[in-house]
C-alpha positions as protocol buffer text, in pm:
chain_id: "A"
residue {
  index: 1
  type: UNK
  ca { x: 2760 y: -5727 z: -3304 }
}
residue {
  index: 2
  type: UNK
  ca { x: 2725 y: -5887 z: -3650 }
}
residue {
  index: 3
  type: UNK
  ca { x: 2671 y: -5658 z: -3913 }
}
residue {
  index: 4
  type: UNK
  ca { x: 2458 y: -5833 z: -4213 }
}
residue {
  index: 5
  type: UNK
  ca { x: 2318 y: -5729 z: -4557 }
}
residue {
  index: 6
  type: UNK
  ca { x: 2036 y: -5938 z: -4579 }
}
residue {
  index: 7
  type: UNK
  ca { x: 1764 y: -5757 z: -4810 }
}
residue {
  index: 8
  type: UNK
  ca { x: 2031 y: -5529 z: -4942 }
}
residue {
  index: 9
  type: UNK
  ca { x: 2136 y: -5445 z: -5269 }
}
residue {
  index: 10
  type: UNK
  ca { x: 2523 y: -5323 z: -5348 }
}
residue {
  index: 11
  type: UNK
  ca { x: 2689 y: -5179 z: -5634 }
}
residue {
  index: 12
  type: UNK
  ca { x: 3087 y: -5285 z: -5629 }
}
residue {
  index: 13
  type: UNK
  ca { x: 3275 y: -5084 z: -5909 }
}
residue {
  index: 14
  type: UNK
  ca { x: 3621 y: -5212 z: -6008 }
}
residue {
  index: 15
  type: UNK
  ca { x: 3542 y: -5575 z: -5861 }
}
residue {
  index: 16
  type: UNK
  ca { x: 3635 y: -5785 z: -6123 }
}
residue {
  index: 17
  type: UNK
  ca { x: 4016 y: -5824 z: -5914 }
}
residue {
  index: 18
  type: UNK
  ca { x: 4234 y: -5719 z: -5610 }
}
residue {
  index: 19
  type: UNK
  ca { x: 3989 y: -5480 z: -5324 }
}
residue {
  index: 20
  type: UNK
  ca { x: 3676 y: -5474 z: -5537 }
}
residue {
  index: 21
  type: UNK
  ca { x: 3654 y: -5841 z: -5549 }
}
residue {
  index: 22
  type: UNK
  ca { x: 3733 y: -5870 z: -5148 }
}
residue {
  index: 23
  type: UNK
  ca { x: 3448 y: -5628 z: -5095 }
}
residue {
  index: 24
  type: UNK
  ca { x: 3182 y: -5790 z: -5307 }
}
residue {
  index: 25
  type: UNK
  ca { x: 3302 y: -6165 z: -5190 }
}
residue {
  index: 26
  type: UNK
  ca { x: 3265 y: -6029 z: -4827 }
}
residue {
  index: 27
  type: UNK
  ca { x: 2937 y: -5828 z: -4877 }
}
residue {
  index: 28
  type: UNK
  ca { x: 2756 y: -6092 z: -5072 }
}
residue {
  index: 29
  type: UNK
  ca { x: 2857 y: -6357 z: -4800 }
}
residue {
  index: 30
  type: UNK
  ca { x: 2733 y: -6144 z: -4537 }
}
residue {
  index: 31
  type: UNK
  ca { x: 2390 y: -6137 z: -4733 }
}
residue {
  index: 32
  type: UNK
  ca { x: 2406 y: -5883 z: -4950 }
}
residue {
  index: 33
  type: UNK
  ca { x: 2316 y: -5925 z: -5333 }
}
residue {
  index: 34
  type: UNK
  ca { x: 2602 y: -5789 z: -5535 }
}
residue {
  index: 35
  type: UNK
  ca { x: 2658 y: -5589 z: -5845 }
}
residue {
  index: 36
  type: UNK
  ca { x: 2958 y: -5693 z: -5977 }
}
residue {
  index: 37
  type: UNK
  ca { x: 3108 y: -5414 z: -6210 }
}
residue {
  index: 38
  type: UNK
  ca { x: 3425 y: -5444 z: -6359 }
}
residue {
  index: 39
  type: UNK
  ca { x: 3527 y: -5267 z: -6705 }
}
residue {
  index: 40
  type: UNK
  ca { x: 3763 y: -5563 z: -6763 }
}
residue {
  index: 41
  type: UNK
  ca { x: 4085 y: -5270 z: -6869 }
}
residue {
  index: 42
  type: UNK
  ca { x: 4426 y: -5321 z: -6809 }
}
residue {
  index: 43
  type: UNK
  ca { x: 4584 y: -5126 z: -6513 }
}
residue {
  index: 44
  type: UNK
  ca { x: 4557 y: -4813 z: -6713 }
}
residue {
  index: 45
  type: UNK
  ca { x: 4256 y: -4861 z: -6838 }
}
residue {
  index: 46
  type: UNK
  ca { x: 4299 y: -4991 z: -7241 }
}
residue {
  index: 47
  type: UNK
  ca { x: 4095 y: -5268 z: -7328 }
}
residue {
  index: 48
  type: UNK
  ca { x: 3805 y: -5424 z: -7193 }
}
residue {
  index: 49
  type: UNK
  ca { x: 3640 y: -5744 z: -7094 }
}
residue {
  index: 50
  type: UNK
  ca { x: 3338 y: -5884 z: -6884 }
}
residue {
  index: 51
  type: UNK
  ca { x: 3529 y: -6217 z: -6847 }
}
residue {
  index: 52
  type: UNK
  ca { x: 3694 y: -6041 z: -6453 }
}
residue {
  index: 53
  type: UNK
  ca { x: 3339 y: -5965 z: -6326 }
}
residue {
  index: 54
  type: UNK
  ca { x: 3196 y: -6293 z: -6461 }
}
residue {
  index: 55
  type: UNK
  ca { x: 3445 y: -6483 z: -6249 }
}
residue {
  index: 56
  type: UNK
  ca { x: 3383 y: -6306 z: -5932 }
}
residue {
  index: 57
  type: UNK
  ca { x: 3031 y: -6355 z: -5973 }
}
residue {
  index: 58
  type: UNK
  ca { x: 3040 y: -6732 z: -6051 }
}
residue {
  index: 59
  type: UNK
  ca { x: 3242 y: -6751 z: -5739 }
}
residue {
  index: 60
  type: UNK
  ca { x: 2973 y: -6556 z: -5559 }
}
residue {
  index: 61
  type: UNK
  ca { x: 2664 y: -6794 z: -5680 }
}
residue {
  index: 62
  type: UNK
  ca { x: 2885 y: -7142 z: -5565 }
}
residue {
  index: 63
  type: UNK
  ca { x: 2909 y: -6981 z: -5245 }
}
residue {
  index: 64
  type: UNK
  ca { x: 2520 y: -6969 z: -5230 }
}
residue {
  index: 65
  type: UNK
  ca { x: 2541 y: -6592 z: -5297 }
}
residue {
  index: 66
  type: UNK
  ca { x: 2337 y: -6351 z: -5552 }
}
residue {
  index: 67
  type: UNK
  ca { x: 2526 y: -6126 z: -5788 }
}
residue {
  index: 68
  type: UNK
  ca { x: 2511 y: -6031 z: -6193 }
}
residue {
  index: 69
  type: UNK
  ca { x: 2790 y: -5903 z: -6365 }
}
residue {
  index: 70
  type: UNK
  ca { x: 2829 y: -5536 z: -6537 }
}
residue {
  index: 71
  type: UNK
  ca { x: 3053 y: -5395 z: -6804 }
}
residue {
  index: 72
  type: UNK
  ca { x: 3004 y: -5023 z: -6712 }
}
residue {
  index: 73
  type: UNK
  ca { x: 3274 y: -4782 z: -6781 }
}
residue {
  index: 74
  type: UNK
  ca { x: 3230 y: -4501 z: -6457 }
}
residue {
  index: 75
  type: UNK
  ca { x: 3369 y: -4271 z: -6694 }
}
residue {
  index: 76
  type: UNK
  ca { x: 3072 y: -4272 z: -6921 }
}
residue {
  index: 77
  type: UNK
  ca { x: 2742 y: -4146 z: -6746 }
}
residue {
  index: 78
  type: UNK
  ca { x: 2492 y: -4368 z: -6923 }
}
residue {
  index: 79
  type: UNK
  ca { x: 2690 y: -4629 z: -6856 }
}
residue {
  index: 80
  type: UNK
  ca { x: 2630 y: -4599 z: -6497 }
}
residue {
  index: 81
  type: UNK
  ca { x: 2277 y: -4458 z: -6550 }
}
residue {
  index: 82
  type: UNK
  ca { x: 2188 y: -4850 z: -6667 }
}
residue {
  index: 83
  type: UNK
  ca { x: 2380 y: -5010 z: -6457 }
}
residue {
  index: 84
  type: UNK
  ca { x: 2162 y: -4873 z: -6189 }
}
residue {
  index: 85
  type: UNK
  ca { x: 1898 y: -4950 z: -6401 }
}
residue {
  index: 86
  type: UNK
  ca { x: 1989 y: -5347 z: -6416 }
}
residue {
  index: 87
  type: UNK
  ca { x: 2021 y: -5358 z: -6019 }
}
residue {
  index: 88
  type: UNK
  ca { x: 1684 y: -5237 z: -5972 }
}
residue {
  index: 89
  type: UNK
  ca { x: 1519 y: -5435 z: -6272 }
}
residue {
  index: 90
  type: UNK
  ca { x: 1733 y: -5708 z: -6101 }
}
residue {
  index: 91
  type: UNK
  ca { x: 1641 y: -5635 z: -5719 }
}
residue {
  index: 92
  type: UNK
  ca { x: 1414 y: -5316 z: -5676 }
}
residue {
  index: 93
  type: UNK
  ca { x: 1694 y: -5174 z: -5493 }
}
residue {
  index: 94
  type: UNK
  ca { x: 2037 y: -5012 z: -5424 }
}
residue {
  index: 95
  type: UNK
  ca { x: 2114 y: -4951 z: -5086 }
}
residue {
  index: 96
  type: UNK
  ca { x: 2508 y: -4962 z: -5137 }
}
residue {
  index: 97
  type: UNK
  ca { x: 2757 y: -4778 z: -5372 }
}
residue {
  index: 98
  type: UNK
  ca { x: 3134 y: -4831 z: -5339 }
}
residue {
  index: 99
  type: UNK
  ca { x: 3310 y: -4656 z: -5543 }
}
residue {
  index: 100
  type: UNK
  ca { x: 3668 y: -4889 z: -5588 }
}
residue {
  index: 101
  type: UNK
  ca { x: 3696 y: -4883 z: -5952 }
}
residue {
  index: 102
  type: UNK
  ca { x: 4064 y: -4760 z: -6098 }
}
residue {
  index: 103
  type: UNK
  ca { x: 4294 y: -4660 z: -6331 }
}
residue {
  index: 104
  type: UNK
  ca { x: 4696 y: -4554 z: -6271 }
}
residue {
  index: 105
  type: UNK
  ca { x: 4886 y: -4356 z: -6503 }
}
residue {
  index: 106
  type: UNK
  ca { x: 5221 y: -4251 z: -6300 }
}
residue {
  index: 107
  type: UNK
  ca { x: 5442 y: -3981 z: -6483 }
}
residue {
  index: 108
  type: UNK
  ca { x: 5610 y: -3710 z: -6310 }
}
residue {
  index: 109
  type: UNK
  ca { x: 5427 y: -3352 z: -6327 }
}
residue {
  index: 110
  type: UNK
  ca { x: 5673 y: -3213 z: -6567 }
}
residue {
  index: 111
  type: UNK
  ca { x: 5617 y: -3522 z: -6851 }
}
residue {
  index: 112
  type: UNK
  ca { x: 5202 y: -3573 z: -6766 }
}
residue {
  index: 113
  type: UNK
  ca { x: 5030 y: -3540 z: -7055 }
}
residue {
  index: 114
  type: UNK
  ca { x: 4716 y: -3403 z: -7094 }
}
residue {
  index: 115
  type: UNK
  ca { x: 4544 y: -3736 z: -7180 }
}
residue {
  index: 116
  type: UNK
  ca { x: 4741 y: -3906 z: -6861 }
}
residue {
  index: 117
  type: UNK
  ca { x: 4573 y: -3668 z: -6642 }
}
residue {
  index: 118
  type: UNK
  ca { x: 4225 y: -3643 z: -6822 }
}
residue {
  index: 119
  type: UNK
  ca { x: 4200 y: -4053 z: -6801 }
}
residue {
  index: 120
  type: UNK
  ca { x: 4268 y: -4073 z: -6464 }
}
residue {
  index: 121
  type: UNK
  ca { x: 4044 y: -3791 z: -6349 }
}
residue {
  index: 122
  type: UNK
  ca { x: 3746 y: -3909 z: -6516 }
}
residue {
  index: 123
  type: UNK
  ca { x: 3788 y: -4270 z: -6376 }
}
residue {
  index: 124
  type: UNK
  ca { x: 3830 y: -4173 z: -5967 }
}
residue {
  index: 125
  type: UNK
  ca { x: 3645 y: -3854 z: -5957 }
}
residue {
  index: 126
  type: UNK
  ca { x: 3428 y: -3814 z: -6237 }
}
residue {
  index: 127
  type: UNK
  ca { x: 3389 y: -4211 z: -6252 }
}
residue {
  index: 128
  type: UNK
  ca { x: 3277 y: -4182 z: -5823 }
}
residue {
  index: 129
  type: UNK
  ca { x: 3059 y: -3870 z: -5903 }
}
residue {
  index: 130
  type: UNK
  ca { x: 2902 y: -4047 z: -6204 }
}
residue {
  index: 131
  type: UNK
  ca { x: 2796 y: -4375 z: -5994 }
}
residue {
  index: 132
  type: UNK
  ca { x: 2698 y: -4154 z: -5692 }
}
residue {
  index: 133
  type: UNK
  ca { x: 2465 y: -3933 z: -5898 }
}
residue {
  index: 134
  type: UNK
  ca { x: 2341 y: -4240 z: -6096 }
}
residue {
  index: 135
  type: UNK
  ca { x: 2194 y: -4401 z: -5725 }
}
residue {
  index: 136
  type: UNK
  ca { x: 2133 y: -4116 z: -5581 }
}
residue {
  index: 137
  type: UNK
  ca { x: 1779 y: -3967 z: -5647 }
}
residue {
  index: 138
  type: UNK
  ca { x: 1679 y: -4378 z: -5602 }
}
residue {
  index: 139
  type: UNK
  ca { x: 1810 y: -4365 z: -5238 }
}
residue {
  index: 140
  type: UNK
  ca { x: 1658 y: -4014 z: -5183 }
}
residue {
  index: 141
  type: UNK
  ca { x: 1323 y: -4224 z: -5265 }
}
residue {
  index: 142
  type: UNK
  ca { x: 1396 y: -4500 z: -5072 }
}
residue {
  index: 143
  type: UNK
  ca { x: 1515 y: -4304 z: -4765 }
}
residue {
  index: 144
  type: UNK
  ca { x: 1825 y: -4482 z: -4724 }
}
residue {
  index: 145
  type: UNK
  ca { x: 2193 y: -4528 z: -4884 }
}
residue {
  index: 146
  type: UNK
  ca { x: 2598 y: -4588 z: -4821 }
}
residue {
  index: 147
  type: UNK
  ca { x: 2838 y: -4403 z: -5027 }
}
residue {
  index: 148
  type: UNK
  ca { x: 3167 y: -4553 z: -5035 }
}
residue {
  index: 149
  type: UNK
  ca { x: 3468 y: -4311 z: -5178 }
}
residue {
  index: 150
  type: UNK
  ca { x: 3785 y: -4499 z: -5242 }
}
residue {
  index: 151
  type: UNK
  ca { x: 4057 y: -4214 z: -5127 }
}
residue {
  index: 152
  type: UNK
  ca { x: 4401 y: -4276 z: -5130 }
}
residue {
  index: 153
  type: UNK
  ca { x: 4698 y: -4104 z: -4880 }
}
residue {
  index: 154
  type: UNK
  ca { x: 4843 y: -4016 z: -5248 }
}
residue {
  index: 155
  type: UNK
  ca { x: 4567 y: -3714 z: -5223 }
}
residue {
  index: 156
  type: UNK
  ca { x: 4616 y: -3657 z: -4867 }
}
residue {
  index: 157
  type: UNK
  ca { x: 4972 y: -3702 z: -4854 }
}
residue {
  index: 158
  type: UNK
  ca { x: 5103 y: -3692 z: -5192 }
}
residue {
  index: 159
  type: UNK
  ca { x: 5280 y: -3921 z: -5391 }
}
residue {
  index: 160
  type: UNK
  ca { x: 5603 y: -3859 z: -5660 }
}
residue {
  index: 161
  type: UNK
  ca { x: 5432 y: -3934 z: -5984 }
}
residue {
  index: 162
  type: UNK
  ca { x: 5067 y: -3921 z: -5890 }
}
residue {
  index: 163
  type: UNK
  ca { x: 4961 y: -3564 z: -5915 }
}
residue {
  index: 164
  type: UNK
  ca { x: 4676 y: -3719 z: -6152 }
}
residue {
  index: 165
  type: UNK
  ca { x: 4558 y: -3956 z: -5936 }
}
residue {
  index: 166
  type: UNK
  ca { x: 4645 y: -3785 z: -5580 }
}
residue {
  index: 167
  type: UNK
  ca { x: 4400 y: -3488 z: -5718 }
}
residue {
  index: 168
  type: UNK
  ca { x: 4182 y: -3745 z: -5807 }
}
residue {
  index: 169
  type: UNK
  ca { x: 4191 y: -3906 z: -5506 }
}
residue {
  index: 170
  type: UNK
  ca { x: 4141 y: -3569 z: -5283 }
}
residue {
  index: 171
  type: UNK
  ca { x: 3887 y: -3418 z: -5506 }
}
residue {
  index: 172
  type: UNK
  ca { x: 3599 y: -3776 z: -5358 }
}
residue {
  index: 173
  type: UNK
  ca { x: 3694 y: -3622 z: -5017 }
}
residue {
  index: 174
  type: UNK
  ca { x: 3531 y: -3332 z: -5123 }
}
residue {
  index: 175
  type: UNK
  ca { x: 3274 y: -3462 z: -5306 }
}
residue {
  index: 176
  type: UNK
  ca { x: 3204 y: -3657 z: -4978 }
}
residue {
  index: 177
  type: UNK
  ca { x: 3177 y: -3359 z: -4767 }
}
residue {
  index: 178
  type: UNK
  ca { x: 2934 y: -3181 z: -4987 }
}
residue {
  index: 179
  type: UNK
  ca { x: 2714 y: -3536 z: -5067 }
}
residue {
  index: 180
  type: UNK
  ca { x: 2745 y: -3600 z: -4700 }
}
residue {
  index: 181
  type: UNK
  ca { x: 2518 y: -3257 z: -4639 }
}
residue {
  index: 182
  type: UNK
  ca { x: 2280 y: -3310 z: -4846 }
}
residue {
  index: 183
  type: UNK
  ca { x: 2242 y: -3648 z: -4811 }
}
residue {
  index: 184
  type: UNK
  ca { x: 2139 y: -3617 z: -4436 }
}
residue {
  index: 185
  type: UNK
  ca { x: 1783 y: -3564 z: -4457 }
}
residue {
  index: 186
  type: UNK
  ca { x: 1694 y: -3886 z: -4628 }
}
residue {
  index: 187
  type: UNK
  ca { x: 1950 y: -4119 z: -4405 }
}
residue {
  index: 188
  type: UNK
  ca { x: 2234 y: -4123 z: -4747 }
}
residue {
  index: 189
  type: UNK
  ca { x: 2575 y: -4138 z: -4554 }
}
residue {
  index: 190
  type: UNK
  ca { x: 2903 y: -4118 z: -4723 }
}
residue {
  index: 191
  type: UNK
  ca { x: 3258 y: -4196 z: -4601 }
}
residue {
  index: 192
  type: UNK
  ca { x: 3597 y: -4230 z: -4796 }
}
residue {
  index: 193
  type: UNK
  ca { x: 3807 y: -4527 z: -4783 }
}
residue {
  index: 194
  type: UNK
  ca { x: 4184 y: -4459 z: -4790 }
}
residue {
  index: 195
  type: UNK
  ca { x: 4343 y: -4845 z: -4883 }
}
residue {
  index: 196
  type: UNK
  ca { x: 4686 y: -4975 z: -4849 }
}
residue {
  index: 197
  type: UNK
  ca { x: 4701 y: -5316 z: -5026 }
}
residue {
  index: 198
  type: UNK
  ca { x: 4891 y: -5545 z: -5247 }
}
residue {
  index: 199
  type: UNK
  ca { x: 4685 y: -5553 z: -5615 }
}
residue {
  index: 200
  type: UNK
  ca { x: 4738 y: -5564 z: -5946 }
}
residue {
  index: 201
  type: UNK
  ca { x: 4808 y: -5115 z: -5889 }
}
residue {
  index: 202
  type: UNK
  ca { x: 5039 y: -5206 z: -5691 }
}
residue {
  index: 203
  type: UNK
  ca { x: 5220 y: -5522 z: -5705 }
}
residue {
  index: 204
  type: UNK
  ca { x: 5569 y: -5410 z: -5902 }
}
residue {
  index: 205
  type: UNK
  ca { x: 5657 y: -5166 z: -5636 }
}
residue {
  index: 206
  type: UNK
  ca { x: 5597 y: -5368 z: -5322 }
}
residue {
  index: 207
  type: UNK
  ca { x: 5834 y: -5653 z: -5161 }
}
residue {
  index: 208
  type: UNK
  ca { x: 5684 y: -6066 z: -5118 }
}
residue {
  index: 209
  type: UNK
  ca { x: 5693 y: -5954 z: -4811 }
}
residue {
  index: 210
  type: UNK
  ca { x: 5496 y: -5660 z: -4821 }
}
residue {
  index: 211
  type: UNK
  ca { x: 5268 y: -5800 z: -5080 }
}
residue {
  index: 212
  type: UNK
  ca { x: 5211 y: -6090 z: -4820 }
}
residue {
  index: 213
  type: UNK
  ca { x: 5092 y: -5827 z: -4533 }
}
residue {
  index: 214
  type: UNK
  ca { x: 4915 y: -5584 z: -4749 }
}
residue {
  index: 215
  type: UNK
  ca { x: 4637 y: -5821 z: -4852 }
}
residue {
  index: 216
  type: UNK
  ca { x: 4347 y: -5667 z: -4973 }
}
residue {
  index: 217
  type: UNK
  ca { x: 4145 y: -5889 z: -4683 }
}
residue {
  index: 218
  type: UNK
  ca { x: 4280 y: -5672 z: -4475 }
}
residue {
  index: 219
  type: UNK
  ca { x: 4116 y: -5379 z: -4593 }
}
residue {
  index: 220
  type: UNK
  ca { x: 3763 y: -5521 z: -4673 }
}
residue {
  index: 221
  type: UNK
  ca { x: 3647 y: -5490 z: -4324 }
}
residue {
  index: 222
  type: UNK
  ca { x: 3701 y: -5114 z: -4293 }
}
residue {
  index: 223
  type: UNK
  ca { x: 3494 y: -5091 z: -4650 }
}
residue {
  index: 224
  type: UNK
  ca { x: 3227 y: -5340 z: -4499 }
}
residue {
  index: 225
  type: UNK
  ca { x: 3182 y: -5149 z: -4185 }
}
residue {
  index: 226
  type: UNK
  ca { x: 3150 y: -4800 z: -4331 }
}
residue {
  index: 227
  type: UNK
  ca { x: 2835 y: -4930 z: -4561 }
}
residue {
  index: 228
  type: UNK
  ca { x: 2708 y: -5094 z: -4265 }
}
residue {
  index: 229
  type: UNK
  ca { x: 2311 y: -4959 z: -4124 }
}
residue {
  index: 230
  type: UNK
  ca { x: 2484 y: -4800 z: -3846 }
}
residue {
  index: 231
  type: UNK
  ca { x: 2815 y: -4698 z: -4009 }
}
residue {
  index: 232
  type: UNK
  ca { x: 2980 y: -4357 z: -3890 }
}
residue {
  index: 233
  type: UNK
  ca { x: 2892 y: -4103 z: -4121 }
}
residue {
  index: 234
  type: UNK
  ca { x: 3147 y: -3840 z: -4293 }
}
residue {
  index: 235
  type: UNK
  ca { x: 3411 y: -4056 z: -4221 }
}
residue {
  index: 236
  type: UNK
  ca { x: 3788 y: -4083 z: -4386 }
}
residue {
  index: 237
  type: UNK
  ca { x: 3952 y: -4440 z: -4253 }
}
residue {
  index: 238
  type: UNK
  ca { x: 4262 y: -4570 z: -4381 }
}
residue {
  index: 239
  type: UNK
  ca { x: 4295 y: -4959 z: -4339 }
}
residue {
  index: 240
  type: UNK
  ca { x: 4589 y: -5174 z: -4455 }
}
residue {
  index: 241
  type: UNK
  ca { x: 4839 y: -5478 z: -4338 }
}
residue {
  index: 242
  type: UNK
  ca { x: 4548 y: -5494 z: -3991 }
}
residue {
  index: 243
  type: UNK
  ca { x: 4617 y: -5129 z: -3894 }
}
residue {
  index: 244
  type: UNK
  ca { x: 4325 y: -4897 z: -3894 }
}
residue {
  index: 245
  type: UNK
  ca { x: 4318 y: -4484 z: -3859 }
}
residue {
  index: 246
  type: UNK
  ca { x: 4107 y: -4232 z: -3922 }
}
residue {
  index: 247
  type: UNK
  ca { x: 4135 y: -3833 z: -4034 }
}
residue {
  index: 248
  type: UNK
  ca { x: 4019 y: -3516 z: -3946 }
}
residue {
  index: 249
  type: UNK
  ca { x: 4043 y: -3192 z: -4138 }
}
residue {
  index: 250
  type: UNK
  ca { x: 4105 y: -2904 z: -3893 }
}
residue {
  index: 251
  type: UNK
  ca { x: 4164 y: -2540 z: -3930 }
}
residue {
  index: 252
  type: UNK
  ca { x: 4343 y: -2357 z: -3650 }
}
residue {
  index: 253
  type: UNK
  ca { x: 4194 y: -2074 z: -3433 }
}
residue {
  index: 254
  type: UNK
  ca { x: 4344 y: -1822 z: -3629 }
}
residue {
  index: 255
  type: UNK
  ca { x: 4383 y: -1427 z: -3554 }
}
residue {
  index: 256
  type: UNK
  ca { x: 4164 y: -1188 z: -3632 }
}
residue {
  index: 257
  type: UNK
  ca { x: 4422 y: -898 z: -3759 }
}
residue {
  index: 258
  type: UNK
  ca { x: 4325 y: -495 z: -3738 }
}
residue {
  index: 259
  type: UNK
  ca { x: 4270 y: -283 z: -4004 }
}
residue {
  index: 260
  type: UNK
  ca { x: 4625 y: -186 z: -4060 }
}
residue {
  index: 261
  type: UNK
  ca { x: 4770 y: -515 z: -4013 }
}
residue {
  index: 262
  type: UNK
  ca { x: 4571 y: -659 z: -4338 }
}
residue {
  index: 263
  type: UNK
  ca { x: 4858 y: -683 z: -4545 }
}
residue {
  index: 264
  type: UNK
  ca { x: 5151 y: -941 z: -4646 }
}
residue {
  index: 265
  type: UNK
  ca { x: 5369 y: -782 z: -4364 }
}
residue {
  index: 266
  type: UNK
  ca { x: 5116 y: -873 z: -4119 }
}
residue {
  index: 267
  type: UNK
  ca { x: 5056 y: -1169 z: -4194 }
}
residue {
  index: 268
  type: UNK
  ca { x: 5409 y: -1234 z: -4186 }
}
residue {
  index: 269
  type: UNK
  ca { x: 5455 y: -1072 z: -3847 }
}
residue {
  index: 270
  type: UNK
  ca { x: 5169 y: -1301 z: -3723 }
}
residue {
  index: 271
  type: UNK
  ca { x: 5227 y: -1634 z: -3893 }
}
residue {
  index: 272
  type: UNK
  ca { x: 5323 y: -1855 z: -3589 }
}
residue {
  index: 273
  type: UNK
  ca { x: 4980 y: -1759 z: -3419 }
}
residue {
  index: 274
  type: UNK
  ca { x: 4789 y: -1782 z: -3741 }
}
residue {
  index: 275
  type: UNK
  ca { x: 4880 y: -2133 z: -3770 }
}
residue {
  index: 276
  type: UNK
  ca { x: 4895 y: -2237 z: -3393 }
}
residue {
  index: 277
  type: UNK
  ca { x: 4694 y: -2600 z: -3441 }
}
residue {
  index: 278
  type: UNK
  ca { x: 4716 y: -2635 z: -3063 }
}
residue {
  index: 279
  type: UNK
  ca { x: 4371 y: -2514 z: -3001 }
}
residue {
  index: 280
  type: UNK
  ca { x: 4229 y: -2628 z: -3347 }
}
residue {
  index: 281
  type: UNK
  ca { x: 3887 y: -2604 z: -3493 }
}
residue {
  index: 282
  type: UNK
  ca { x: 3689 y: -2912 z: -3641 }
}
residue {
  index: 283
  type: UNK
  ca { x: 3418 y: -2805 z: -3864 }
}
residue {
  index: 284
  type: UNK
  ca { x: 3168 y: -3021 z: -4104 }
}
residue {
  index: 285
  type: UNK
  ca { x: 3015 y: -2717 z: -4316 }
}
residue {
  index: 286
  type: UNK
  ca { x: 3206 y: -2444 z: -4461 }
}
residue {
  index: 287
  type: UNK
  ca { x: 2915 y: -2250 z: -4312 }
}
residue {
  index: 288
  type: UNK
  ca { x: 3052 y: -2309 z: -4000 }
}
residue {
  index: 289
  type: UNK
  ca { x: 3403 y: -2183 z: -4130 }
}
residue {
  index: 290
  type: UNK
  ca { x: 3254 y: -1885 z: -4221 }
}
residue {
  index: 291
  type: UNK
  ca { x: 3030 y: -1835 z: -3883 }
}
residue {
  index: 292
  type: UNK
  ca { x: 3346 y: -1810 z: -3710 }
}
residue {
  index: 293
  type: UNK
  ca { x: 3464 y: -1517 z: -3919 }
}
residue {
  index: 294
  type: UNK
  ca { x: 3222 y: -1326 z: -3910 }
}
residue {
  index: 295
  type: UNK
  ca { x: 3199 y: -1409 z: -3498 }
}
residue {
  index: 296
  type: UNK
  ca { x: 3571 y: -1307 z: -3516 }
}
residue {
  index: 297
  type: UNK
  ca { x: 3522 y: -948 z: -3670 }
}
residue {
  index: 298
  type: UNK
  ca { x: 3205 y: -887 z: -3451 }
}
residue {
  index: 299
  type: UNK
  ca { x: 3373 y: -932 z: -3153 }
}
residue {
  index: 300
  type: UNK
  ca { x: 3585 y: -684 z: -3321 }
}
């Protein structure tokens, strides 16, 4: 199987360096015509320049490619409103999102400040929501779309210093869960990418030698495939250093307790069969959560 682009139109946010530039390289030589956004900040996100996206898409065009550049900051809502806007004044089209773009502003919990936290909220999850939302009602038109969430194992694992970004970097797992429902009816799919690589986020912690494995190659195809036409949908994959996984989020079978065991002291009493995962529930709605409850005190 060869999955191609031709015909397609993708939005690449953050993809002026390290993973964003791997995915648009890799999309637009598979056929796809490329938005190239990049707000040109430094790893935290001060400054600003066009000059990072410009590059990636001169490298594009001698490659025989198609691809403009944009300056949007995800942050800002109009900015991402007219970014939109350019693709489809550009191409008539957006059939791909991926939402890469970044910030990092480590600190441990205790010495965040309010501005450390706000920044890199609004960049991951307000910055993913705000492209999303800004393509969306144009793929509900068109009948088709690929939502790409960049997650991170600092929100599904946690991380020492990252309780900005690792909150961040949950909260597009839930956005995907929600988007992922009511995208269904008008073929919009949406799946999180969880990246291990060696870029500019990450290059003072990591060994030569781990900088030479984690390449951010190495990811690309996981962020390819999952915007492909017959992608999985609702999918979390982590990719990194040619190992590739994915997640589930399961619930165990729980126990339904009696009237009189409703309290702290039976719950305590009960824990180790509360949270018995060997027999665990996989569910895709919380309606289905909540069917199961209700099923539970029927039965009663």
């Amino acid at each position: 199987m060869t999955i191609e682009f031709d015909g397609q139109v993708a939005i690449v946010t953050g993809a002026g360096n390290g993973l964003g530039k791997s995915h648009a390289l890799e999309l637009a030589k598979r056929g796809a015509k490329v938005v190239v956004n990049d707000f040109g900040g430094a790893r935290d996100g001060s400054g600003g320049s066009l000059s990072p996206a410009e590059e990636v898409v001169a490298e594009i065009r001698a490659a025989g490619g198609e691809a403009i550049a944009n300056g949007a900051n995800v942050a800002n809502y109009e900015d991402c409103e007219k970014m939109v806007a350019q693709a489809v004044a550009e191409w008539g089209r957006v059939d791909i999102l991926i939402n890469n773009a970044g910030i990092l502003r480590d600190r441990s919990f205790g010495k965040m400040t309010t501005a450390d936290w706000d920044s890199v909220v609004a960049v991951h999850l307000n910055g993913s929501a705000n492209c999303s939302r800004a393509v969306w009602n144009q793929m509900k038109e068109q009948n088709y779309g690929r939502i790409l969430m960049t997650t991170s194992t600092s929100g599904v694992y946690g991380n020492f210093g990252q309780a900005n970004y690792g909150a961040a970097k949950m909260g597009v797992v839930g956005l995907m869960n929600t988007l992922c429902i009511e995208g269904a009816k008008n073929n919009i799919q949406i799946s999180c990418l969880a990246p291990t690589a060696a870029t500019r986020m990450t290059e003072d912690i990591m060994t030569p030698d781990m900088l030479e494995a984690l390449k951010p190659k190495y990811v690309t195809p996981a962020a390819v495939f999952l915007v492909s036409r017959d992608a999985p949908n609702h999918t979390v994959m982590f990719a990194g250093a040619g190992t590739y996984a994915t997640m589930e989020i399961r619930e165990s079978k729980g126990k339904h307790l009696a009237e009189d065991q409703r309290n702290a002291d039976g719950i305590a009493e009960s824990f180790s069969a509360i949270s018995d995962m060997s027999n665990a529930d996989v569910f895709y709605t919380g309606t289905e959560h909540v069917i199961k409850i209700v099923q539970n005190a029927t039965k009663s």
